[in-house]
Structure formats: C-alpha cells, structure tokens
SETILUM-941118 format. One line per 5 residues: their letters; for each residue x, y, z of C-alpha. Coordinates in nm, 4 decimals. Layout:
N
A = X,Y,Z | ...
//
This chain:
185
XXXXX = -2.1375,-0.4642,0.0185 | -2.2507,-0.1066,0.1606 | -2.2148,0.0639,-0.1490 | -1.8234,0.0156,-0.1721 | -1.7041,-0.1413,-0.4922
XXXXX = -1.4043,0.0941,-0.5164 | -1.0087,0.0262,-0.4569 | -0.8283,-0.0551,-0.1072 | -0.4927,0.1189,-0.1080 | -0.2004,-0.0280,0.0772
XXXXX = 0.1090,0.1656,0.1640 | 0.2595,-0.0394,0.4190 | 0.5579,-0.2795,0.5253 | 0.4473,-0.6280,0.3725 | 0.1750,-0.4516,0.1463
XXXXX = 0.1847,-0.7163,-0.1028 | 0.1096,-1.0221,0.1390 | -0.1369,-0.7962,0.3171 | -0.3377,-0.7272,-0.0247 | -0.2799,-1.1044,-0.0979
XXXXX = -0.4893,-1.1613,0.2080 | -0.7722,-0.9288,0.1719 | -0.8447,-1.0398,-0.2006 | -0.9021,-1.3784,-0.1034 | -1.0891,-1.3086,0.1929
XXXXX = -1.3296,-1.0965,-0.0867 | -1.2942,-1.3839,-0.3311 | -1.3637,-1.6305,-0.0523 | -1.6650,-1.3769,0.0423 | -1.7724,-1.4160,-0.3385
XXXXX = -1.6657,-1.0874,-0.4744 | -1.5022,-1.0098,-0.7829 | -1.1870,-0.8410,-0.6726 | -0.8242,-0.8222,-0.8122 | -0.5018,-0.6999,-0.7319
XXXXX = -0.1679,-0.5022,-0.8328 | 0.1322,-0.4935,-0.6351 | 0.4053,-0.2523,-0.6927 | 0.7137,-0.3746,-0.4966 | 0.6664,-0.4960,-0.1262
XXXXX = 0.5409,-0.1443,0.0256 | 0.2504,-0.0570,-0.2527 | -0.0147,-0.2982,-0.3493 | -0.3917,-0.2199,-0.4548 | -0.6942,-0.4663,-0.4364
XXXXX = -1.0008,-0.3366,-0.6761 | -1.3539,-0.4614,-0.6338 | -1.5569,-0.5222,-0.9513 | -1.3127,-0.4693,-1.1803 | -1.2350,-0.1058,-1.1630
XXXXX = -0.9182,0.0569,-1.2366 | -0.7074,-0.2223,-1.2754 | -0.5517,-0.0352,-1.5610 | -0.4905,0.2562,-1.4475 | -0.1515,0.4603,-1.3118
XXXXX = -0.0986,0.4020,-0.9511 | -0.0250,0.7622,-0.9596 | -0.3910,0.7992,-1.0487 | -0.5770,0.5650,-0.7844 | -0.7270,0.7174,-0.5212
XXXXX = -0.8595,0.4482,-0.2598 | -1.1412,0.3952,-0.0957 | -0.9649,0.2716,0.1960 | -0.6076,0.3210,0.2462 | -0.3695,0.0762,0.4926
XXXXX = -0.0686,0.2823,0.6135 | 0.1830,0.2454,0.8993 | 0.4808,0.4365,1.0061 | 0.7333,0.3012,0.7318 | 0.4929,0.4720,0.5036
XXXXX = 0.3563,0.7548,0.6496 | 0.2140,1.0365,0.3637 | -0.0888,1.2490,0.5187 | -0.1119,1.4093,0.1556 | -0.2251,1.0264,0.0199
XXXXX = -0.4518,1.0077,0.3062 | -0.6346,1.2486,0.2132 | -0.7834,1.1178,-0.0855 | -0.9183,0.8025,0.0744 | -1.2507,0.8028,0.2392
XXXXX = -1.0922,0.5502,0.5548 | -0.7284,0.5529,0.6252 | -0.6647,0.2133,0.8541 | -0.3510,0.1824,1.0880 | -0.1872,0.0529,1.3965
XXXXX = -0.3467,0.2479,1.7058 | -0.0017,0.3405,1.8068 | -0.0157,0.5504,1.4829 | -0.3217,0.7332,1.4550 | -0.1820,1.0245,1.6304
XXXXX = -0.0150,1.0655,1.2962 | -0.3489,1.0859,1.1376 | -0.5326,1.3313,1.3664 | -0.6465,1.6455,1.1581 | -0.4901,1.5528,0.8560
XXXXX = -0.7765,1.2885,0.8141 | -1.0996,1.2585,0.9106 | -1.1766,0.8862,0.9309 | -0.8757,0.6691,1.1075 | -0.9694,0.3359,1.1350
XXXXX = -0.7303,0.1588,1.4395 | -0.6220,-0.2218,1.5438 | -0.4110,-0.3367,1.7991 | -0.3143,-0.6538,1.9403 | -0.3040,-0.4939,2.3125
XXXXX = -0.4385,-0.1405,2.2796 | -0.8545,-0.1796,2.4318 | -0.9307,0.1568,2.3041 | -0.8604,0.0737,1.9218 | -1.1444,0.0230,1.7133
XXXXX = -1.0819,-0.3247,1.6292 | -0.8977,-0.5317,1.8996 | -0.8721,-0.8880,2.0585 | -0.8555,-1.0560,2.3333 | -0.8180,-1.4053,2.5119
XXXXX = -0.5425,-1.5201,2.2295 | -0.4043,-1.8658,2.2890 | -0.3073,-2.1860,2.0599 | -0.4846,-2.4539,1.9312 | -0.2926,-2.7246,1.7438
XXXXX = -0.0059,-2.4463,1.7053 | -0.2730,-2.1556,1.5392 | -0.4008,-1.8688,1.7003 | -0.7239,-1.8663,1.8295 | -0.8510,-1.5273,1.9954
XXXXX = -1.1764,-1.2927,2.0160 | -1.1804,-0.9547,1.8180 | -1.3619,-0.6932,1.9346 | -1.5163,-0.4312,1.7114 | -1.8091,-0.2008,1.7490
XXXXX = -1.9331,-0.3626,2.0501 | -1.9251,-0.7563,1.8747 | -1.6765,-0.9759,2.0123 | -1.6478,-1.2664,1.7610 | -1.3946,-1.5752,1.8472
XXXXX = -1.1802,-1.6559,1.5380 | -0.9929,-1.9824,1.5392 | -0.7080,-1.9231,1.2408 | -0.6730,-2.2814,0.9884 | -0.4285,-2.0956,0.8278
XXXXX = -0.0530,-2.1227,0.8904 | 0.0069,-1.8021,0.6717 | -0.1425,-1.5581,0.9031 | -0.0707,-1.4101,1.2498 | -0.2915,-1.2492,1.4866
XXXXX = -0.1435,-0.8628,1.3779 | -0.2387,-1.0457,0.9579 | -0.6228,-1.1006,1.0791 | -0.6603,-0.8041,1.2879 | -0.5169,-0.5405,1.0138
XXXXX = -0.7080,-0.7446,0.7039 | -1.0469,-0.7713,0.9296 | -0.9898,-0.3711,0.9829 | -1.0032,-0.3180,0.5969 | -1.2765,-0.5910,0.5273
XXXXX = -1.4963,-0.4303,0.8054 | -1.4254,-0.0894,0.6672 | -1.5252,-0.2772,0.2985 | -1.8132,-0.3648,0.4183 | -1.8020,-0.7124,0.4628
XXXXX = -1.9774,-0.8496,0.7612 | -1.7829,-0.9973,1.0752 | -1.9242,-1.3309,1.0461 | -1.7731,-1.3450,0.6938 | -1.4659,-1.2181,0.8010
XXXXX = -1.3622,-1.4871,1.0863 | -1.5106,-1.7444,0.8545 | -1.2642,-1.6725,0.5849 | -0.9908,-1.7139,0.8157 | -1.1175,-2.0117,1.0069
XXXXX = -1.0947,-2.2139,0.6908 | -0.7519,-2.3463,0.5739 | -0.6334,-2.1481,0.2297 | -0.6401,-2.3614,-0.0273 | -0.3192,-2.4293,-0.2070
XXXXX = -0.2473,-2.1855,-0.5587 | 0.0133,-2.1514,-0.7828 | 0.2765,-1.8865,-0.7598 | 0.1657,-1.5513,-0.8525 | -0.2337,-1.6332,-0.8378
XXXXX = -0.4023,-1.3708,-0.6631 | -0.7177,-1.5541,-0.6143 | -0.9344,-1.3076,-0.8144 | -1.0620,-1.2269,-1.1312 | -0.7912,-1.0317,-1.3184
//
C-alpha cells in the first residue's frame, strides 16, 4: 500500500458515512482497517490497527478530508494530504502543502469525471485522475457520484490502486448489521 498504514482523518459534513465508505472499500481491498466516528462531522479510519485507542485530540492523519463546514488550516497542517472539493482548495493554498481536489464538473481538479449517465437507475461515469480515465459503473444504491469521487480521492491518496478502487464500487455492498463497520476493530 505505498508505505501508508497510518490514519485518514475526516472533518467534514457526513464524515461518518464518508469513513463508512472508505473502510469497506480497504476491507473490500483486503486491508485491515477500522474506524471511530465522533458525531456526524469527525470520523477516523486506521489501517493496521493503529491508534484506535487513542484521543482524537491526539491523532494526527495521514490524510485529512475537509470541506467548508469544517474548515481548520491549523488541523491541516499535521496531515501529510489534506483532500477537498476543488471549489475549496483556495482555502488550502499556503497553509498546506499537499491539497488533493475532486469535482463533479471542475476539469482542472485532480480527480474528476466525466460522461455520467444511468444504468438501471445507478450512476455510471469515467473518473479521471493522473492522466487514467477509468469507467466506474456504481452496484451500490448507497453512493452518489460526489460519495465515489471524494472516497476514490482518499483511497488514491492511500495508496490503493484505481482498478481496486472502481472495483469496490462496481460490486453491490453486501448487507451488515447496524453499527458494523466492516473492519477489524
């Protein structure tokens, strides 16, 4: 996994779906990772076990989600990769070094798509990241295209291959009990 084994930060509207997402993709992707949410707006997702005791005050992520509800350049700056909506990274410019950006419509973002349509009511679209355009045809009815384009940000920025990525959401999520987080805890 590229040497990253560390904790994804999220400090964002819906944080606790979003880390939902991204620790099954891992799981799915056959990592050990866990998570700990802390209300809707603060949720962390730890690979291999790490830290999953610790004080949230004490985490400092690998790779940290944030968008405007949630804006705090001072958190930023502990996190090696701070991913956000293009229409926010002028928030981010000098205060960290490494913005990740997605957009739905923005071409310049790092991670974009294109061509989205329906099939059988789910999206189906190509992103576009680093010069590989991959088509991703979503099984799941959890997700939306803004879902797999802000998880595929963090994944890529994880380390986790693009092929892996639109697998794990081209296969339909199977059904867990309420609560599970789909990793080791």
């Amino acid at each position: 996994m590229n040497g990253f084994s560390g904790t994804i930060g999220f400090r964002c509207r819906d944080a606790c779906r979003y880390s939902r997402i991204v620790c099954d993709a891992l799981v799915e992707c056959g990592f050990d990772a866990g998570l700990r949410t802390e209300g809707d707006n603060v949720a962390y997702v730890f690979m291999s076990c790490q830290g999953r005791e610790g004080a949230p005050e004490q985490e400092c992520p690998d790779i940290i989600v944030c968008d405007e509800s949630c804006v705090d350049p001072n958190t930023a700056e502990m996190s090696g990769v701070v991913v956000t909506d293009y229409a926010n990274a002028q928030v981010w410019q000098g205060v960290c070094g490494n913005v990740f950006t997605f957009s739905e419509d923005q071409y310049g973002a790092d991670l974009t798509c294109r061509n989205v349509s329906a099939q059988d009511g789910l999206p189906v679209f190509d992103i576009l990241s680093a010069g590989i355009l991959s088509r991703v045809r979503v099984k799941r009815n959890d997700v939306s295209v803004r879902d797999v384009l802000l998880c595929s940000a963090v994944l890529i920025n994880a380390g986790i291959p693009i092929a892996s990525i639109v697998g794990c959401f081209g296969r339909r999520k199977e059904e867990k009990e309420p609560g599970a987080s789909g990793g080791k805890t």
